[in-house]
SEKOLTI-647376 format. One line per 5 residues: their letters; for each residue x, y, z of N, C-alpha, C. Coordinates in Angstrom, 2 decimals. Atoms other than C-alpha are relative to their C-alpha. Example, Ala and Ser with C-alpha at 12.3 -4.5 7.8 and 13.67 -1.06 7.14 Angstrom:
2
AS = 0.89/-1.19/0.00/12.30/-4.50/7.80/0.90/1.20/0.00 | -0.82/-1.19/-0.06/13.67/-1.06/7.14/-0.77/1.09/0.73 .
END
This chain:
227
XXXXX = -0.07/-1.33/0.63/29.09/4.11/25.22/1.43/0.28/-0.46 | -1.36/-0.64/0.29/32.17/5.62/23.14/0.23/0.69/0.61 | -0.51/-1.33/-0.80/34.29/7.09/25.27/0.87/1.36/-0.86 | -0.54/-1.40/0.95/35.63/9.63/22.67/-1.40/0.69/-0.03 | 1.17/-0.97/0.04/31.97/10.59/22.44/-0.07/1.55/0.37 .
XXXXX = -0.13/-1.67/-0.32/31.39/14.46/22.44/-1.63/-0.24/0.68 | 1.20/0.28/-0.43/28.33/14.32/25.16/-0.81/0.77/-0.41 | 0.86/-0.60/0.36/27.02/17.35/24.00/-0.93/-0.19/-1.89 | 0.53/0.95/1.22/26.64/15.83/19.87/-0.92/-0.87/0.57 | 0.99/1.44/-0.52/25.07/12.94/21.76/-1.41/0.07/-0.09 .
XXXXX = 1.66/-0.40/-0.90/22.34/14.60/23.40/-0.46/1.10/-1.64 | 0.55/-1.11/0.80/21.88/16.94/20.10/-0.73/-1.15/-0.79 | 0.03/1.30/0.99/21.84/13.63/17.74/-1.62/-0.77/1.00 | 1.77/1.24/-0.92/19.05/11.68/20.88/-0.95/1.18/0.00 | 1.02/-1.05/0.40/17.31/15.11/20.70/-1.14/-0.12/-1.49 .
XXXXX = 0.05/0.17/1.31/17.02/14.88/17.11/-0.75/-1.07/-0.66 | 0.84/1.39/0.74/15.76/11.50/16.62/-1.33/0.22/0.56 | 1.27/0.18/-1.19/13.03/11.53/19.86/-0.63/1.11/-0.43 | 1.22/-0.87/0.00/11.72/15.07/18.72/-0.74/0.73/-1.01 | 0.57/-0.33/1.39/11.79/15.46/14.99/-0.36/-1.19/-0.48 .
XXXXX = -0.06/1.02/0.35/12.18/11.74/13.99/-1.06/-0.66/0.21 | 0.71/0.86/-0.55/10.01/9.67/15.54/-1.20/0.77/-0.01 | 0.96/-0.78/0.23/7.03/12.38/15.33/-0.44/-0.07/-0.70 | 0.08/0.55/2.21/7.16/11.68/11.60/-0.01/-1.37/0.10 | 0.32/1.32/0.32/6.38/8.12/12.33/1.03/-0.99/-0.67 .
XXXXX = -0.84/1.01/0.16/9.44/6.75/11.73/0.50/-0.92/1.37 | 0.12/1.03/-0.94/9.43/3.60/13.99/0.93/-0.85/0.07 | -0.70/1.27/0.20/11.48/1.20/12.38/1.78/0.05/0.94 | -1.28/0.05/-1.17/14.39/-0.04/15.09/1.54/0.11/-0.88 | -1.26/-0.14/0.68/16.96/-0.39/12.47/0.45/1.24/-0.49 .
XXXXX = -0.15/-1.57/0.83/16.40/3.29/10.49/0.12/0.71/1.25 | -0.40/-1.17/-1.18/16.78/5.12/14.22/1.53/-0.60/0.27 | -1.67/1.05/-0.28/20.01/2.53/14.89/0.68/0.79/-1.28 | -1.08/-0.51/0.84/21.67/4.24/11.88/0.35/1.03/-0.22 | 0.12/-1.32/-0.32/20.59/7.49/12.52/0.61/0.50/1.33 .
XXXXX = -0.76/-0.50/-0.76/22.25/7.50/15.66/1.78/-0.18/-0.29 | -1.76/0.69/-0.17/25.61/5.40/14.44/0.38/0.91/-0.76 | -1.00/-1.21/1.42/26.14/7.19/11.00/-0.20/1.88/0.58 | -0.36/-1.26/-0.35/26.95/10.86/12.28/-0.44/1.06/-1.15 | 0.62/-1.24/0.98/24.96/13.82/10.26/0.97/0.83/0.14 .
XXXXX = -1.10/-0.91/-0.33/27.48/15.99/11.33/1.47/-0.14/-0.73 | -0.97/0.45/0.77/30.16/14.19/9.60/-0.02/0.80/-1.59 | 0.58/0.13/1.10/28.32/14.83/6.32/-0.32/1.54/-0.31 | 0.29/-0.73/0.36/27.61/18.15/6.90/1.11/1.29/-0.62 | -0.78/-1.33/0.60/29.37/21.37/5.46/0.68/0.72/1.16 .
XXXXX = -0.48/-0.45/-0.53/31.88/22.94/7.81/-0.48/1.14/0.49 | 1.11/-1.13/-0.19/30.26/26.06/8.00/-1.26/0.20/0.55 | 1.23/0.34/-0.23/27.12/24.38/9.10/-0.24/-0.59/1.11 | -0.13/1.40/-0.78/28.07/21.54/11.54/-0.57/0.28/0.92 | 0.49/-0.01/-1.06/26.58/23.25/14.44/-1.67/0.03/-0.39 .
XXXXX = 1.07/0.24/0.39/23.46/23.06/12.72/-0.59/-1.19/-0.16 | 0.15/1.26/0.42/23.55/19.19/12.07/-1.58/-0.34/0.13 | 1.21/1.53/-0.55/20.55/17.96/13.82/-1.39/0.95/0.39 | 1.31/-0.72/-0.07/18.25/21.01/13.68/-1.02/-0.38/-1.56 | 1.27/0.11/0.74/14.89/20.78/11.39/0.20/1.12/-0.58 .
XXXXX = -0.15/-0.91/0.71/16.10/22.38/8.40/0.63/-0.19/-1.39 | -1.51/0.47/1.15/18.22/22.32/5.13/0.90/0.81/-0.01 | -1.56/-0.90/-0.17/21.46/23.49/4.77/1.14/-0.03/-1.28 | -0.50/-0.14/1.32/23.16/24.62/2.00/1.36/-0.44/-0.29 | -1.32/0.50/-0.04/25.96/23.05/0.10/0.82/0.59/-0.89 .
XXXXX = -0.44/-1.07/0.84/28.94/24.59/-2.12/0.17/0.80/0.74 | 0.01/-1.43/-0.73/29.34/28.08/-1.60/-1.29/0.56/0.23 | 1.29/-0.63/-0.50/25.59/28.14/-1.07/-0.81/1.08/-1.21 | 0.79/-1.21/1.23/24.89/30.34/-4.77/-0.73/-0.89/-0.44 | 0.99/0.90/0.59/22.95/27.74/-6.16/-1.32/-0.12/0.82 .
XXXXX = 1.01/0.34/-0.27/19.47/27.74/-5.30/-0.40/-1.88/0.06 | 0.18/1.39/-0.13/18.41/24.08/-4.03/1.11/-1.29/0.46 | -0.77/1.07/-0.56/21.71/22.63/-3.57/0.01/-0.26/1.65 | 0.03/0.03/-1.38/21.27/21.67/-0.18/-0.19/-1.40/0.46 | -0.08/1.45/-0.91/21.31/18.60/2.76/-1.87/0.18/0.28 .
XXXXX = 1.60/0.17/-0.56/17.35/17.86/3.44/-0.20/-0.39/1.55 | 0.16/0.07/-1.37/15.92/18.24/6.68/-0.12/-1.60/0.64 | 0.10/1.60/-0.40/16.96/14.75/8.94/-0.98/-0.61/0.02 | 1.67/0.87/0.11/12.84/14.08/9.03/0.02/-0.82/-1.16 | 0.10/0.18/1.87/12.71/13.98/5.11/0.66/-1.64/-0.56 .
XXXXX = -1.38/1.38/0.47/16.12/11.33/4.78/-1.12/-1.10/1.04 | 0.57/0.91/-0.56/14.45/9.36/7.56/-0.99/-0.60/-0.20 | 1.20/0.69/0.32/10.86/8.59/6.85/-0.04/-0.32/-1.21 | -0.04/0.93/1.47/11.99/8.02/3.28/0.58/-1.60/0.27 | -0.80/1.18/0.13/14.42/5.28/4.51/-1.10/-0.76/0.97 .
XXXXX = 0.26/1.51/-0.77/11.95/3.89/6.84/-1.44/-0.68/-1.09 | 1.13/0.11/0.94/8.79/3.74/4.13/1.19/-0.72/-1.29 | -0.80/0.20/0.80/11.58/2.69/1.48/0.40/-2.20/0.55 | -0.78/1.25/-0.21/12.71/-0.65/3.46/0.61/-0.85/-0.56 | -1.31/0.45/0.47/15.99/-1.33/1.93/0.15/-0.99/-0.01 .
XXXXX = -0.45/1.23/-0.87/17.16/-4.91/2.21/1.33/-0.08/-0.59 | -1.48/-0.19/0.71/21.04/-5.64/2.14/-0.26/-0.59/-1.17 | 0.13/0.45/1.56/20.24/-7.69/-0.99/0.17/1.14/-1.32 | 0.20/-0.92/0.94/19.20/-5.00/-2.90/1.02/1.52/-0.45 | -0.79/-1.13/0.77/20.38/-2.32/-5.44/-0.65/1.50/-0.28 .
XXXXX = 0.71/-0.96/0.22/19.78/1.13/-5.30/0.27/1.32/-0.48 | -0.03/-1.38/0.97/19.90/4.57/-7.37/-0.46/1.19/0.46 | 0.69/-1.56/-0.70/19.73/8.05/-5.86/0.58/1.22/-0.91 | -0.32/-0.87/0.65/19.49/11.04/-8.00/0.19/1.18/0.92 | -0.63/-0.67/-0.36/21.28/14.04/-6.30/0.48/-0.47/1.59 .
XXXXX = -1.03/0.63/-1.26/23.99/13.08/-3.98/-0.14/0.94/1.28 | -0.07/-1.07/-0.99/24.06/16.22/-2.13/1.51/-0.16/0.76 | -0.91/0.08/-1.37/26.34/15.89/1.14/0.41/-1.35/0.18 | 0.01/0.88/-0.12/26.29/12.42/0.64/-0.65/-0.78/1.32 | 0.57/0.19/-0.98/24.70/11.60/4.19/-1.06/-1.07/-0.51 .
XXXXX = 0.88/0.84/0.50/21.62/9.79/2.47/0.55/-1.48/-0.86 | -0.56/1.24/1.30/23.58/7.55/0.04/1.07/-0.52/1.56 | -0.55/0.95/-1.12/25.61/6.34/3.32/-0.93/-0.34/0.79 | 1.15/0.45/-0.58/22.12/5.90/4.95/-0.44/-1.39/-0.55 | -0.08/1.20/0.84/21.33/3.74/1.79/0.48/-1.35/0.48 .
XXXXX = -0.53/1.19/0.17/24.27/1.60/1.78/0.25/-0.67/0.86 | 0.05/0.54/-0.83/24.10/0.81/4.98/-1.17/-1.23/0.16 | 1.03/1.68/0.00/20.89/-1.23/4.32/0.02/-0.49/-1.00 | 0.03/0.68/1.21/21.64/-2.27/0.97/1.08/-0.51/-0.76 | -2.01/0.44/0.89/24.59/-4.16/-1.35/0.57/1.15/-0.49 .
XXXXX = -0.81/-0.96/0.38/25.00/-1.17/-3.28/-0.34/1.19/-0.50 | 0.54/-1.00/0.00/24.26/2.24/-3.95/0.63/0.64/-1.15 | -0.26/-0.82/0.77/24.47/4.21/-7.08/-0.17/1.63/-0.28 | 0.68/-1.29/-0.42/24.20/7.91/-6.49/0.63/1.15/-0.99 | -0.38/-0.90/1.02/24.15/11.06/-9.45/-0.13/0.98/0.43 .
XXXXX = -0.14/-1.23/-0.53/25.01/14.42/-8.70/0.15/0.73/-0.99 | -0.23/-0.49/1.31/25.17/16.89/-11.47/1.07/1.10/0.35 | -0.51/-0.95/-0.87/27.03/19.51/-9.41/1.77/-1.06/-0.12 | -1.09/0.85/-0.25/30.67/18.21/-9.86/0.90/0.12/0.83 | -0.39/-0.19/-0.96/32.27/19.80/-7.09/-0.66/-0.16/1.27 .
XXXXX = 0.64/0.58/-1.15/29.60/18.68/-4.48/0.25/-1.73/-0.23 | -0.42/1.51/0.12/29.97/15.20/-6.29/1.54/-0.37/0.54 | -1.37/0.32/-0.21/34.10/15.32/-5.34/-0.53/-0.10/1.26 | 0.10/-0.49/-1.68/33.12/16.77/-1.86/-0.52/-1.17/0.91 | 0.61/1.91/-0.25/30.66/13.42/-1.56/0.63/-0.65/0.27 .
XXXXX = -0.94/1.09/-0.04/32.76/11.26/-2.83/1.13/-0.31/1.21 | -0.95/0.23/-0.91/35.58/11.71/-0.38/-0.35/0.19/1.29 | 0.67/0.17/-1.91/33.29/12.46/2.95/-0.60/-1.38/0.22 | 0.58/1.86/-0.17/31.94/8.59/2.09/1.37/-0.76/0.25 | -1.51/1.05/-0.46/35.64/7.35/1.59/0.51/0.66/1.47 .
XXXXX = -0.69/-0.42/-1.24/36.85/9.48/4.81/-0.73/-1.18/0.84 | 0.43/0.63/-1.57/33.96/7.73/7.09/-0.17/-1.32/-0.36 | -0.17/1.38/-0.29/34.51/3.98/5.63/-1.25/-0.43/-1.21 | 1.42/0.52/1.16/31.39/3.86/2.92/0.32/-0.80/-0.96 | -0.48/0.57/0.87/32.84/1.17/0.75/-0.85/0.01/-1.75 .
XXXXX = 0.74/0.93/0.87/29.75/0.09/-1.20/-0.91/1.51/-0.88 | 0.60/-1.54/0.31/28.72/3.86/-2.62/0.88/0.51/-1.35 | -0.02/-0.61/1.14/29.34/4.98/-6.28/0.05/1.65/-0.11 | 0.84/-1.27/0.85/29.25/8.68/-7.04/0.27/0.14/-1.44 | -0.23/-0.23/1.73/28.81/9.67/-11.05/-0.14/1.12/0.38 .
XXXXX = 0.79/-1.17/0.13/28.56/12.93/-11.91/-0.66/0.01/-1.20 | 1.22/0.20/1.22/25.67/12.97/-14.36/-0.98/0.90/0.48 | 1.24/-0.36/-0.68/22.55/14.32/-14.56/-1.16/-0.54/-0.34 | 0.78/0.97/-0.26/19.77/12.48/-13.25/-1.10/0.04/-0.85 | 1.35/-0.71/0.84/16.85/14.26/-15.64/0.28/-1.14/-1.37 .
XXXXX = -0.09/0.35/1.70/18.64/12.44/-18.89/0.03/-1.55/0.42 | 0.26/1.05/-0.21/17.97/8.64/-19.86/1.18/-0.61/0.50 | -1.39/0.70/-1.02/20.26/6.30/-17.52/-0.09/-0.87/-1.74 | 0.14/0.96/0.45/21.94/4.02/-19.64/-0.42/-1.44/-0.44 | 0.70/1.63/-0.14/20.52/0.83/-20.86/0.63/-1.07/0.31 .
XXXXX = -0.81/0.80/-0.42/21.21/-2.05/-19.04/-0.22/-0.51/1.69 | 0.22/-0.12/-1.29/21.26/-2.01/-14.99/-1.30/0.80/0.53 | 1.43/-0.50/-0.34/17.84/-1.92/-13.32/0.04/-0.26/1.14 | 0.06/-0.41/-1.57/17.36/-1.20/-9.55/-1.13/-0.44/0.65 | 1.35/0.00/-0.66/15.28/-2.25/-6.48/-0.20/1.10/0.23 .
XXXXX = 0.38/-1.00/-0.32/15.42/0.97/-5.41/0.57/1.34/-0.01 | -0.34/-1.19/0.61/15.13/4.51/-6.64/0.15/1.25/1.03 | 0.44/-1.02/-0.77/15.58/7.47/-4.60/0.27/1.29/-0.51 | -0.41/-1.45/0.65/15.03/11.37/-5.65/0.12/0.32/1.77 | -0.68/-0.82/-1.54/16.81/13.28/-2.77/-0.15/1.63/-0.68 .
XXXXX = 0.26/-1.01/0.63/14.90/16.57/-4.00/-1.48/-0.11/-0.23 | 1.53/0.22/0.46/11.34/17.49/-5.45/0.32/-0.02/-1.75 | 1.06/-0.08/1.02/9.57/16.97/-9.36/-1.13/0.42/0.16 | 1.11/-0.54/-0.03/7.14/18.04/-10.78/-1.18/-1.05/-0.26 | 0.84/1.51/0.19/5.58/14.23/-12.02/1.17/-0.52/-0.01 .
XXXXX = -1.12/1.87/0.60/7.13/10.84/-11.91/1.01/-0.27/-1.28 | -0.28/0.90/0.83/9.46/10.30/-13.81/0.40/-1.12/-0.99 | 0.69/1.53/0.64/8.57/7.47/-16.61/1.39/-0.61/-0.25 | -0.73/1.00/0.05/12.00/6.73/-17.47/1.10/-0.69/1.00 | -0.15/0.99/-1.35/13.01/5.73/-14.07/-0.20/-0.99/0.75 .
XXXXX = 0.27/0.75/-0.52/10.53/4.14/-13.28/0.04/-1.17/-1.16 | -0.76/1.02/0.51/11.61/1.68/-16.12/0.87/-0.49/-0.20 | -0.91/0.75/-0.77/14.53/1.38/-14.40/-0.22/-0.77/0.91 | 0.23/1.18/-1.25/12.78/-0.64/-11.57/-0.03/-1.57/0.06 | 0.21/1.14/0.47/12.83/-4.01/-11.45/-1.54/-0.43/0.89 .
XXXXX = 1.34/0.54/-0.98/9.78/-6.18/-10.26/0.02/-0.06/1.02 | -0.04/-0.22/-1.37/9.19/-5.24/-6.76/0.41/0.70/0.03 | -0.80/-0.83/-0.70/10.87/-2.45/-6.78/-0.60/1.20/-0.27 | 0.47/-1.39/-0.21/10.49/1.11/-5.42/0.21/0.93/-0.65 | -0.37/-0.91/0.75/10.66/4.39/-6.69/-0.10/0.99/0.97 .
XXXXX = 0.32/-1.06/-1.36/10.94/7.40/-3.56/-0.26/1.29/-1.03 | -0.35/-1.26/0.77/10.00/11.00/-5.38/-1.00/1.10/1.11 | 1.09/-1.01/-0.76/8.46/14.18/-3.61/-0.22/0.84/-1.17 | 0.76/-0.72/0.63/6.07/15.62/-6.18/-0.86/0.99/0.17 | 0.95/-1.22/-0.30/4.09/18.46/-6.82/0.72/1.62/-0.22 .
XXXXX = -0.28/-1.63/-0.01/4.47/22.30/-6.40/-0.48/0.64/1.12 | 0.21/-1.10/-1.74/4.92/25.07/-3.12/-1.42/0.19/-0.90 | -0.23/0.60/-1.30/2.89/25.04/-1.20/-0.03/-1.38/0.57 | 0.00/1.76/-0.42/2.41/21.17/-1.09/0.21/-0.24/-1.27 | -0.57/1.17/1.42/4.12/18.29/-2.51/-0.48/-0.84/1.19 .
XXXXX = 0.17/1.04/-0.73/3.31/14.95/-1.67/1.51/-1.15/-0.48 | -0.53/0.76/-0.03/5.93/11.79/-0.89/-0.74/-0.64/-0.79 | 0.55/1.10/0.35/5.15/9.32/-3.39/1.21/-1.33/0.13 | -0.74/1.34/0.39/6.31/5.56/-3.49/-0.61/-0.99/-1.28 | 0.17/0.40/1.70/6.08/4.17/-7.11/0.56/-2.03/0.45 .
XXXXX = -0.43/1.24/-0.10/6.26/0.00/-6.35/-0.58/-0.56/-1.39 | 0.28/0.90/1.39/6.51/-2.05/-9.99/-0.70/-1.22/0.52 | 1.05/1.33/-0.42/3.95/-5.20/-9.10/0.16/-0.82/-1.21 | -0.07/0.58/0.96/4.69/-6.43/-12.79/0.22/0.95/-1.24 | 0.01/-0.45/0.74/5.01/-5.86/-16.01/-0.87/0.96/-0.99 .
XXXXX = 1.17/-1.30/0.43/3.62/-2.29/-16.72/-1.30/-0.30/0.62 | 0.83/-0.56/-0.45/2.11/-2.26/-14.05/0.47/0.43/1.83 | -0.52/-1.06/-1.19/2.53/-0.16/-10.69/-1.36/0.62/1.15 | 0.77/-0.47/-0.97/0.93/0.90/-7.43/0.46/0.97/0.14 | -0.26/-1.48/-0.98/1.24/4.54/-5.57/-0.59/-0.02/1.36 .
XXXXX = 0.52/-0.69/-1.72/1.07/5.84/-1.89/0.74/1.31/-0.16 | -0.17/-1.63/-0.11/1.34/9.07/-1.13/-0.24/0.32/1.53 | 0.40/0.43/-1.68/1.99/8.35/2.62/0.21/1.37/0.70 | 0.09/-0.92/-0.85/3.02/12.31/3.73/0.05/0.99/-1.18 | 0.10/-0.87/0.54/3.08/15.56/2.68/1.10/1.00/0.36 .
XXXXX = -1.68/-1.03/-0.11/6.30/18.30/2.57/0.48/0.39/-1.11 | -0.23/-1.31/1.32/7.89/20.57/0.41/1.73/-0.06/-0.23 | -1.91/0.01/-0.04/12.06/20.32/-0.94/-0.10/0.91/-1.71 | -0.50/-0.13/1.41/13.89/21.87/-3.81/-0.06/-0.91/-0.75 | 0.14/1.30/1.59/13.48/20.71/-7.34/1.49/-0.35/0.19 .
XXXXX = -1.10/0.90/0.55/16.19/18.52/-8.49/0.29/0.93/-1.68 | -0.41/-0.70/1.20/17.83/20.21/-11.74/-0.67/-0.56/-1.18 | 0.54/0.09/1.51/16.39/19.76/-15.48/-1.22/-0.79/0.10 | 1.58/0.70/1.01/13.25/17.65/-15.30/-1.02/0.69/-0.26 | 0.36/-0.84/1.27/10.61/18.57/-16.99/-1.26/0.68/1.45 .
XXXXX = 1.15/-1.07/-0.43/8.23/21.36/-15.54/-1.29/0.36/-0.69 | 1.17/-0.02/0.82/4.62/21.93/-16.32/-0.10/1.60/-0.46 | 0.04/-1.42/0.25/3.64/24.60/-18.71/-0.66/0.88/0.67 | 0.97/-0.85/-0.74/2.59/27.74/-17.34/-0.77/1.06/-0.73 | 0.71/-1.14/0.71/0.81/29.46/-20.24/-1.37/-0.55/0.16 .
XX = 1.41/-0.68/0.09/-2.62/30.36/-19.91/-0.93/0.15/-1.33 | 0.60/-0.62/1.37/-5.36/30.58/-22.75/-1.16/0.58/0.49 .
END
């Protein structure tokens, strides 16, 4: 055990995994191993930190923005364990947030590309990944809604946020075999989907849970007129 350890973090962090984590069927020995090493608390907003490891989101910024926020630790987790990363692989996460997820990432993968549209949460990112050692972590500030450039195609996609559908030009960023994480839909239910490319134009879905997050900024919304 670290003896710098703060015992009471400890027990908040083994709380955290054993009574939100693992409930949600996240099993896998490696995705709880990183969830205890990489520190949520690190990642989180000063203002917040005593909140780290409760079942919740937590707002980032000065908190005026609707949606900018850290996603509840369940959410990050059962994506990364349904997601199964391999260090080989390359992967793309549209809103950075707190950065916490994109150091989840790159911990199982070569390298992580992560867009934030928010350019003062993207600085804030950026330098809470270089403070705790994240070498292999990108932030852009962009926004994730408009076409990525052509060129670099990903095993794996992650929206850290909700849509309203899939979308198409992402998932022709994937390469063969590769994933796509999005939580679709509209309050009161969205469903997790995983978008896996099997070939050329062509694609499977699961829709392994069900939960509810802020949209992600500009994509496209369904109409709501009436005839």
């Amino acid at each position: 055990m670290n003896p710098h350890a703060n015992p009471t973090l400890e027990n908040l962090r083994f709380n955290m995994i054993e009574q939100q984590i693992r409930p949600w069927d996240v099993h896998d020995p490696a995705v709880l191993g990183l969830l205890n090493d990489i520190h949520r608390e690190d990642y989180t907003p000063e203002a917040h930190r005593t909140l780290s490891f409760f079942d919740m989101e937590l707002p980032l910024g000065d908190g005026s923005v609707p949606g900018e926020i850290m996603l509840a630790p369940k959410i990050e987790a059962r994506t990364l364990n349904d997601l199964q990363v391999k260090k080989h692989e390359t992967v793309l996460e549209i809103g950075t947030g707190s950065g916490f997820m994109a150091a989840l990432l790159a911990n199982c993968a070569a390298s992580v590309l992560t867009l934030e549209i928010n350019p003062a949460i993207a600085a804030t990112a950026a330098e809470t990944l270089r403070r705790n050692g994240v070498s292999n972590v990108e932030v852009r500030v962009a926004d994730g809604s408009k076409p990525l450039p052509s060129g670099p195609t990903f095993d794996v996609i992650v929206l850290s946020g909700s849509v309203a559908k899939i979308p198409q030009n992402l998932l022709g960023s994937l390469k063969i075999g590769g994933r796509l994480a999005a939580i679709v839909g509209e309050e009161p239910m969205m469903r997790m989907h995983i978008v896996t490319r099997t070939g050329e134009g062509q694609w499977s879905t699961a829709q392994p849970w069900d939960t509810v997050a802020p949209r992600l900024l500009n994509f496209p919304e369904p109409s709501r007129f009436a005839f």
